[in-house]
N, C-alpha and C positions, 0 to 999 in steps of 0.2 A: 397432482400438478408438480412439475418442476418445480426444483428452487429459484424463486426469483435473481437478480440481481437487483440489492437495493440504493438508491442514492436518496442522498439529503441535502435538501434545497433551503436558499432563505431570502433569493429575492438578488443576490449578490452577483454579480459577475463570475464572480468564482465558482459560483453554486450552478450558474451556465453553462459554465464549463465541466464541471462535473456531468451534469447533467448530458451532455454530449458524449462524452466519454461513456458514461454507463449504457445509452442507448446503443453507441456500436459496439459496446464488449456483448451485451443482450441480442444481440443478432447473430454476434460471430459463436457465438457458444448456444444459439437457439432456445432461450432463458427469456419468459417472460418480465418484463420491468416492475418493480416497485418503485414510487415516487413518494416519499415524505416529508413533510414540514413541520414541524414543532415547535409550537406558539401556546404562552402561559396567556394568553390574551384574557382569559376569563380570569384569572386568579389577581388581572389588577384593575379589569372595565367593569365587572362582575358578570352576572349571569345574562342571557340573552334578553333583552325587553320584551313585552308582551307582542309591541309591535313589529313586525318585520319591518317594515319602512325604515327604523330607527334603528337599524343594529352597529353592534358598538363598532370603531375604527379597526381595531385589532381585531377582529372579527372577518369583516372586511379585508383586510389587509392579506392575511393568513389564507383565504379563500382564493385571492386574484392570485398570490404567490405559487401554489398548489396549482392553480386551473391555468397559468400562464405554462407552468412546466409540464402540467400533461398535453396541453395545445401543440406545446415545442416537440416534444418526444413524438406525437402521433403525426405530424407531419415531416422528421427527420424519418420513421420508418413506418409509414400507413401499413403494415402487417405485423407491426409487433403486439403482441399485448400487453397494455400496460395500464395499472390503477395508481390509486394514491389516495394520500388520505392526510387531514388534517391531526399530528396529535398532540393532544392539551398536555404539555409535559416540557421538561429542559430538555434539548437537545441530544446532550450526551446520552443522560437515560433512555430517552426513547431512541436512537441511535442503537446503542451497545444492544437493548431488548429484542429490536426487531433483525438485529445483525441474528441472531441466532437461528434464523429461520431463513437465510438467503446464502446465497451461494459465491457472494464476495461483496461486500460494503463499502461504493464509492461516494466521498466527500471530497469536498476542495479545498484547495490550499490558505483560502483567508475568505474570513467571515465578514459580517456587517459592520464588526467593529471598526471603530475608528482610529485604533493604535496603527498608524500605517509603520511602526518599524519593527512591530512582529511578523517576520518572514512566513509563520505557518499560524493558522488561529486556533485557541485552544482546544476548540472542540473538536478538528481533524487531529492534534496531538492525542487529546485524553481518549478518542476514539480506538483512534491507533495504537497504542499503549495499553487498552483496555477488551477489547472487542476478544469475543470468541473466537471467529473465524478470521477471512482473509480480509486486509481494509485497505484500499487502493485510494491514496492522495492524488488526485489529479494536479500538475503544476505541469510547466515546461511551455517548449517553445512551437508552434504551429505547425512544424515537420515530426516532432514526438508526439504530438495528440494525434496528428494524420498518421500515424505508424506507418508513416516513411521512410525510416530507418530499415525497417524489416529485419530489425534485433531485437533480443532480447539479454540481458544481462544480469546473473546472477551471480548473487555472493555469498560464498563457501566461510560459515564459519567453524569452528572444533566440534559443533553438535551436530551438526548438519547429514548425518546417514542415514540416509534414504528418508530425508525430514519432509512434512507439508510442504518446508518452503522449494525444496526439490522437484517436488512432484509438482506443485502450481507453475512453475517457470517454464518445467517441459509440456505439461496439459495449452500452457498459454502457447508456446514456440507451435507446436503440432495441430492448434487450431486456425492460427498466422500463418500459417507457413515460412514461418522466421527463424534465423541463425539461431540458438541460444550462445553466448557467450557467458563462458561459465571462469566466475578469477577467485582465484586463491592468492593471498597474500603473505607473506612472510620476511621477517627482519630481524636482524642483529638483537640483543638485550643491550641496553644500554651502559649496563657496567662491563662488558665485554669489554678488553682489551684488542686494538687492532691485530697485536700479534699473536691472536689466539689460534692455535694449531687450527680449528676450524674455520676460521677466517682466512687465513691463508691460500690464494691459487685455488686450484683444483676443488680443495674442500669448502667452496660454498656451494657447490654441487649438494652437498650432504644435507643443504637444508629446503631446497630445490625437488630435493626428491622424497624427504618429510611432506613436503607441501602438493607433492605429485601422488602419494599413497595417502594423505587426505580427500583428496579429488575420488583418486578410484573407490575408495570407499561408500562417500558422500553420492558418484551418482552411480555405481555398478548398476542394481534395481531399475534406475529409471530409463537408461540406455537399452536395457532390455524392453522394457516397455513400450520406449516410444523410439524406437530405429530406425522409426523418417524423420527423426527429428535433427537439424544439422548442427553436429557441436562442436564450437573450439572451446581447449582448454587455456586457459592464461593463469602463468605462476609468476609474480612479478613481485619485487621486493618494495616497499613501503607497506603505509600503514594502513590501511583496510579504509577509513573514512574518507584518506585523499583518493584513494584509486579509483574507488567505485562512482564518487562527487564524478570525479575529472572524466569516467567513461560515461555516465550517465546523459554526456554532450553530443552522445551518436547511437544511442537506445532510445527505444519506447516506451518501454517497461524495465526498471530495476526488480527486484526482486530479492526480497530480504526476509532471513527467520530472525522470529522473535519467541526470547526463550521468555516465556512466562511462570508464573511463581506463583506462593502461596501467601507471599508475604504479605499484609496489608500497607507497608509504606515502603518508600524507596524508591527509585528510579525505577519507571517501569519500562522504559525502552532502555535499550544500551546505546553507547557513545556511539557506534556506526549508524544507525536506525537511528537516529536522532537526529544526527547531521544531515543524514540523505533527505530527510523530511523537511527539511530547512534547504538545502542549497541543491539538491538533483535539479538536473537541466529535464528530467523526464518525469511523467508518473512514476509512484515508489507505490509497490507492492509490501505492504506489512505482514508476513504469516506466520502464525503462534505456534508455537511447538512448546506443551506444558509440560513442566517440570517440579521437583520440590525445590523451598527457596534454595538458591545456591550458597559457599560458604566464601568464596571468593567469584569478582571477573576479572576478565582477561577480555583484550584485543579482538578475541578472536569470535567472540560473543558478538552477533547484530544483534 
């Protein structure tokens, strides 16, 4: 069987929303759904009673959660197939486990908790930051979840030649039949002098086109690949976190690599990929491209 697409429910509005999102990405890509829920319910009610009549609240709860969002799913696409399953475990863990066995990992933007001025809830964070494969945050505004836009927007960092996150943004573009917009960013260093021979006139061309033989690099491969797929390039001076924020107001899907490590502590997203998960006007597509830890970052790192 195909790899499912999986999403992770908790009762939330947000997790509705996911949950919507996952259903038409599982149509458009013909990917049967996986739906799960993940409740310690027994590690605080204990074990299930003798009686059925009597079972415990979390028990219950965890149940209607699960069978509410496979009701929802199988009436948004009556030919899709789709299970689900209750699992006794924290979120994250059973999250990041069952990510390994599906073909992209949709959560939502805020959980059940009640800190309302955490903009993203930890566990679409630690997911995001953690996860093997690809982890798709659903957030944005009702013309980005309706992929109304008919864009898509990726963002080119130093690593990025012929990366997962390359190839996901064109596989998405060619299954939409949507623009991909592809932007590279580049700027001045800060201890630069305005009157540096390179700043001057003409030579900022020079940095223009550093950023334009990044591009050809990053997608030669995938261009070949997918040649119905319709691309503009944008090479635009600023900092990578505001551009991408500020275009992600007329996309559907952002699209971002994340270099992942060996390291066991430390930031695991980088400052782009971190922002966008916090303030995108769209779904933000997370995909890992592994590495050994690095020794320094740079800007140019999602």
């Amino acid at each position: 069987m195909d790899s499912p697409v999986l999403v992770g429910v908790d009762g939330s509005e947000a997790g509705r929303t996911a949950l919507d999102w996952a259903v038409a990405e599982a149509e458009r890509h013909g990917r049967p759904l996986r739906i799960v829920h993940a409740s310690l319910w027994e590690r605080y009610e204990g074990a299930v009673p003798a009686s059925s009549s009597d079972r415990p609240a979390g028990q219950v709860m965890a149940e209607n959660i699960l069978g509410s969002a496979l009701e929802r799913a199988r009436l948004l696409a009556p030919g899709l197939p789709v299970t689900g399953e209750v699992l006794a475990e924290d979120a994250i863990t059973a999250l990041i486990r069952e990510g390994q066995q599906a073909t992209v990992l949709v959560v939502g933007a805020r959980g059940r908790g009640g800190l309302t001025d955490l903009l993203l809830g930890s566990v679409g964070l630690v997911v995001a930051a953690r996860a093997h494969g690809p982890v798709v945050v659903v957030r944005g505004d009702e013309f980005a979840l309706g992929a109304r836009h008919r864009r898509i927007l990726l963002g080119i960092g130093d690593h990025d030649v012929d990366s997962p996150a390359v190839r996901y943004a064109f596989g998405e573009a060619a299954v939409r039949g949507a623009e991909l917009v592809v932007v590279r960013t580049w700027r001045r260093a800060a201890h630069d002098p305005l009157d540096h021979p390179l700043l001057t006139g003409e030579s900022l061309v020079y940095f223009e086109e550093r950023a334009s033989e990044t591009l050809d690099k990053a997608l030669g491969a995938a261009v070949s690949e997918y040649p119905q797929v319709r691309l503009r390039r944008s090479i635009v001076e600023g900092t990578a976190r505001k551009v991408l924020t500020d275009r992600s107001a007329a996309a559907d899907l952002l699209v971002l690599g994340a270099r992942r490590t060996r390291r066991p502590v430390g930031l695991e997203l980088g400052r782009i990929a971190h922002r966008a998960l916090h303030h995108a006007s769209c779904p933000v597509a997370v995909v890992p491209q592994h590495h050994p830890a690095p020794t320094a970052s740079s800007e140019g790192e999602l």
